[in-house]
C-alpha positions in Angstrom: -38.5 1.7 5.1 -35.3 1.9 4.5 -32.6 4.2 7.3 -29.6 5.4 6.3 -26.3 3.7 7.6 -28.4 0.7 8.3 -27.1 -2.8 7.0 -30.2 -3.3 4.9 -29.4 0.3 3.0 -25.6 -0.7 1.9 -26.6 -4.0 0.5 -27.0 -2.7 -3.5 -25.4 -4.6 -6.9 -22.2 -3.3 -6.9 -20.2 -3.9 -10.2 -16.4 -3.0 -9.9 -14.9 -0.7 -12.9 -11.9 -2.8 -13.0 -12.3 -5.9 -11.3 -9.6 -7.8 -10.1 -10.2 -11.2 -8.8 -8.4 -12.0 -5.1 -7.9 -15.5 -3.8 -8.1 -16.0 -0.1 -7.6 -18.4 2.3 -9.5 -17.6 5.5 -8.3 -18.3 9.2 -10.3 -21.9 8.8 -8.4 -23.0 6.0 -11.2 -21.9 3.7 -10.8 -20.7 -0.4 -12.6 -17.8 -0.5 -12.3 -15.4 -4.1 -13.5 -12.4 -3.6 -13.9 -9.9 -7.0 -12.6 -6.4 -5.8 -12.7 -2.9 -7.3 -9.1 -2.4 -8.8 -9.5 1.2 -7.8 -10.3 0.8 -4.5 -7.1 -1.6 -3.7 -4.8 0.3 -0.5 -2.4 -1.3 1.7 -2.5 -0.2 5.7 0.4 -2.2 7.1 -0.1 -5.7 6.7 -3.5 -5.3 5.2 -5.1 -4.9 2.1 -8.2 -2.9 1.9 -10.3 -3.6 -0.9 -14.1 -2.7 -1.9 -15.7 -5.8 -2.9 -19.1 -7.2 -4.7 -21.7 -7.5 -4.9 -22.1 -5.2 -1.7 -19.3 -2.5 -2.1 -18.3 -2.6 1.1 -14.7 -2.7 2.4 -12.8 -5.4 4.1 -9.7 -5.7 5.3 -7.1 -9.4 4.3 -4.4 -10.2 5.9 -1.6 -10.2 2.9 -0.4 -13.0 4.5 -3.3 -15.4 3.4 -3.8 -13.9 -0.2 -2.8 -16.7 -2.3 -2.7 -14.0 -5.5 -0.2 -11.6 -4.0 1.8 -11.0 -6.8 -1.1 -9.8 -8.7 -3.1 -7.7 -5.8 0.4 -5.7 -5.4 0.9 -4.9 -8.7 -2.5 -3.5 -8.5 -2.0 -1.2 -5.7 -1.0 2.0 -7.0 2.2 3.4 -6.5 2.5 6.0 -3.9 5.1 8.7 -4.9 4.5 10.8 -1.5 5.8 8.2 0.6 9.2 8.4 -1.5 11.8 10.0 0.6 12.9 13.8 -1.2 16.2 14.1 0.7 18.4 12.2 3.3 17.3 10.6 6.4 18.5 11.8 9.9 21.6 9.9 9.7 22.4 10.8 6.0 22.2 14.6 7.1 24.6 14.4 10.4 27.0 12.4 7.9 26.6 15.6 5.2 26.7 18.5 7.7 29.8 17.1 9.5 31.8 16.3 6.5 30.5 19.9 5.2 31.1 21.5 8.4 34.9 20.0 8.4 35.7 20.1 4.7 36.8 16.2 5.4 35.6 13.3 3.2 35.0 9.3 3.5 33.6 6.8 1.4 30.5 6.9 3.0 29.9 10.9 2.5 31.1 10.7 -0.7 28.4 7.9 -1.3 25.6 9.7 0.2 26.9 12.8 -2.2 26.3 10.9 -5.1 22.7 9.6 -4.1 21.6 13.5 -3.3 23.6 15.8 -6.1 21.7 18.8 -5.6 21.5 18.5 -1.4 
């Protein structure tokens, strides 16, 4: 009998969609490939988090040791939230004093160019 949650129950044949193949080398010195679900790919700081077979689970590689990088980061997808929308704290101060002032520098006038419509 099988429980749910249990190691025995997550053990299955799991066949990627779009497999991508990732060289590692572990903290031993060891080649490991491991054959990943393109979809599943995400980075969490120095990590990538992948689903692998032929269990599906997840693990996490250091992207230090991933002798593919190249390839594993062109497969993680791009994440257009994370862009910035508008100037950063120092941007703004620059932008509201120059605004407040009616002055100008090189450095407003650059920020200016890099938000138009701010």
């Amino acid at each position: 009998m099988r429980v749910a949650g249990s190691r025995e129950s997550r053990r299955s044949d799991f066949s990627p969609a779009r497999p991508l193949t990732i060289r590692y080398r572990n903290f031993r010195g060891e080649e490991k490939t491991f054959t990943a679900d393109e979809e599943s790919l995400r980075r969490k700081h120095n990590h990538i988090i992948a689903r692998v077979a032929p269990t599906g689970e997840y693990i996490s590689l250091s992207r230090d040791r991933i002798q593919n990088l190249y390839e594993v980061d062109g497969a993680l997808p791009h994440d257009v939230a994370r862009e910035p929308r508008g100037p950063n704290a120092r941007e703004r101060q620059v932008l509201a004093y120059h605004k407040k002032y009616k002055t100008t520098s090189p450095l407003y006038e650059s920020i200016r160019a890099k938000y138009p419509d701010w």
